[in-house]
Phi, psi and omega in degrees: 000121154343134182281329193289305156344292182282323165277007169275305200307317173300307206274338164302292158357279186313314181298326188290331220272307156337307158308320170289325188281307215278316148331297172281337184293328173291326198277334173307307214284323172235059176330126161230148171321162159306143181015036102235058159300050196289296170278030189238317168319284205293342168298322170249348146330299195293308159342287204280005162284313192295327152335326182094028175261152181252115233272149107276116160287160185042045183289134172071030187037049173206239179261020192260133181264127142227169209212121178241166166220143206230121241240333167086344146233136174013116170161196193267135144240197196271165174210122173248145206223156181195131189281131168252346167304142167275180186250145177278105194202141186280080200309147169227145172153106181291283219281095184234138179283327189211138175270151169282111156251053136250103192284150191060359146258160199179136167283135160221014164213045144104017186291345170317295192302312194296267165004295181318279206270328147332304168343277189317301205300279166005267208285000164277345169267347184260339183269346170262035211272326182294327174306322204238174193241161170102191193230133171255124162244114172283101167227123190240091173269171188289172141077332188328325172253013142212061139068018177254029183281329209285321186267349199271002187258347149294319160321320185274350184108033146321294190259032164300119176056041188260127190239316135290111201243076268205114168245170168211139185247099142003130152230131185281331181321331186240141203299137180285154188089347184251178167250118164222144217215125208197162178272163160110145196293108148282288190258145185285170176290168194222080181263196183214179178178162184221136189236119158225100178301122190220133184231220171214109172297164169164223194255160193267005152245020195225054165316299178289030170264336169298182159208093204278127196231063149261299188291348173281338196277343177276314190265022159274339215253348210250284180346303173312299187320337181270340177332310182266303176307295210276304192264325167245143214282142191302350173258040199225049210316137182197144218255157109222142191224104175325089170291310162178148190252143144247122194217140135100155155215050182172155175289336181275336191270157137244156189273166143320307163216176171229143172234126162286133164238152175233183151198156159299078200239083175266180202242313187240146201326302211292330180294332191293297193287348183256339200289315178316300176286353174274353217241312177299316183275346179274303156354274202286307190272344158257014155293316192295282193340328178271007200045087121208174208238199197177139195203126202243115168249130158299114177226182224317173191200192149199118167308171179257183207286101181257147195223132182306137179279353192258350175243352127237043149268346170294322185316285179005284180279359192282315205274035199220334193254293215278313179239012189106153199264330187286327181260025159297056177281143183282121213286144185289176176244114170274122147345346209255169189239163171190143185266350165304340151344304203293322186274338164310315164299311183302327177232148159281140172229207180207133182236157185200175192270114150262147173278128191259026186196145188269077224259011188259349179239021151219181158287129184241090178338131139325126177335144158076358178281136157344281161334332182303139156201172196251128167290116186285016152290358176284338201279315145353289184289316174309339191251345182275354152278340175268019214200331170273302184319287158349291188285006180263329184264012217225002183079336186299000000 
């Protein structure tokens, strides 16, 4: 990037940075669910409208916002994409610049933050629109958290004439001010599945008259664990994790059946696809072994977040420009999920990390936890690598 350039791109930064503050806090203050994000939509709809991009709403027959802005000359274009939905989660914490006032809703894994800084990038390419060639397309889907946001809005013509697809995910684990950014498998897939464990209820001091499918579904949850220990090789990270069993309605009964839910987290297909099938066949062969049945569904999913080796090395040199070379890491491969996947495969992109939590002089909640928050000094470096990168694919 041109130095006249990188002091324009600083000082549109500076102008932004109000705005960035001001932003993720209104989207804290109103957390909304997978797919009703309705008014997190109309924010940034009204945003990018007034910038000059030009908008479509309920993109993908839901809350997905896109947004183009057309430079009027000839290049490719870019598509910077950022998730907006919360998680049904109770926030806890006094010491906050801001609260969720939606009970049982909560950013609680930086989508706030995501939203925020697409925003900022969005008006930092438009005040610099003369510099660059090509077209930027904002696109802020729904649903990210539980993965069904991503296709149907590819489904509607997202990545239509899209040649770059370029995100970013918050991390608290990592120290605010830093990047870290790689070719390559970032987040592992991400499925979900359901076990329903079936028995014969009766009374709970009268076992053998039953068929207890609580203690068959505790030695299925035991069972499983080898799946990963046993069966897939230590240099081959992969997840399975029981998220929650229901069963029974009283201490004396026993039930009739139990339902499981899990999820499924790998790097590569075939572990993705065999973990599944072992879960099914372990199940289903220790229920028989118990007289009870086991009954196994696959359910909604995503592969994994693979980032082009050739668009990051553009993140790279963007964050590299922006914060420094020391403060540049090469990014891990995470158990986590993310349906930018889904956009990823069709274009090459990049998805990369900025550090959201000041993790070298406190304890920093974990994603998705009550507790969870972001240090907003993360919000700047996020739109502003991400707003340098653009313009590294985009010719400025």
């Amino acid at each position: 990037m041109v130095e006249d350039l990188g002091r324009r791109v600083d000082a549109a930064l500076d102008r932004a940075g109000p705005q960035l503050v001001e932003d993720r806090r209104h989207l804290h203050r109103h957390p909304e669910l997978s797919f009703e994000e309705r008014a997190t939509a109309e924010m940034c709809a009204e945003r990018c409208e007034v910038l000059g991009y030009a908008v479509h709403t309920e993109f993908g027959g839901s809350t997905g916002v896109i947004a183009d802005l057309d430079s009027g000359r000839p290049g490719p274009t870019v598509m910077l994409r950022a998730d907006t939905d919360a998680l049904p989660v109770t926030e806890r914490g006094a010491d906050r610049v801001v609260t969720s006032g939606n009970a049982g809703a909560m950013h609680a894994c930086g989508h706030d933050g995501h939203v925020a800084m697409a925003l900022g990038a969005a008006a930092i390419l438009a005040d610099v629109r003369d510099a660059w060639s090509g077209r930027v397309r904002m696109c802020f889907q729904p649903a990210e958290e539980v993965a069904l946001g991503a296709q149907p809005m590819i489904d509607a013509g997202a990545l239509d004439g899209v040649d770059r697809v370029m995100g970013i995910h918050l991390w608290a684990p990592l120290q605010v001010g830093r990047v870290a950014v790689g070719p390559g498998p970032i987040f592992g897939s991400a499925d979900s599945f359901m076990l329903v464990v079936r028995g014969r209820g009766g009374h709970g001091g009268l076992p053998h008259t039953s068929v207890d499918p609580v203690v068959c579904a505790a030695q299925i949850v035991t069972a499983l664990q080898t799946v990963v220990s046993r069966e897939t090789a230590p240099g081959s990270p992969a997840v399975v994790t029981i998220g929650r069993i229901d069963g029974g309605t009283a201490f004396n009964i026993i039930a009739d059946e139990v339902r499981m839910m899990g999820t499924v987290r790998a790097f590569e297909e075939h572990d993705r696809n065999r973990i599944h099938q072992r879960i099914a066949e372990i199940a289903q062969d220790l229920a028989r072994s118990l007289r009870c049945e086991a009954e196994f569904a696959r359910g909604p999913g995503c592969p994994p977040v693979v980032s082009d080796a050739d668009v990051a090395a553009t993140v790279r040199r963007a964050a590299v420009d922006a914060i420094g070379e020391a403060n540049v890491d090469v990014a891990p491969r995470l158990t986590v999920g993310d349906d930018v996947a889904l956009f990823l495969q069709g274009v090459p992109g990049c998805y990369f990390l900025v550090g959201a939590g000041d993790v070298a002089n406190r304890a920093v909640a974990p994603h998705h936890h009550p507790e969870f928050d972001i240090d907003e000094r993360c919000l700047p470096v996020g739109a502003g690598v991400l707003a340098r990168a653009a313009l590294l694919e985009l010719g400025g």
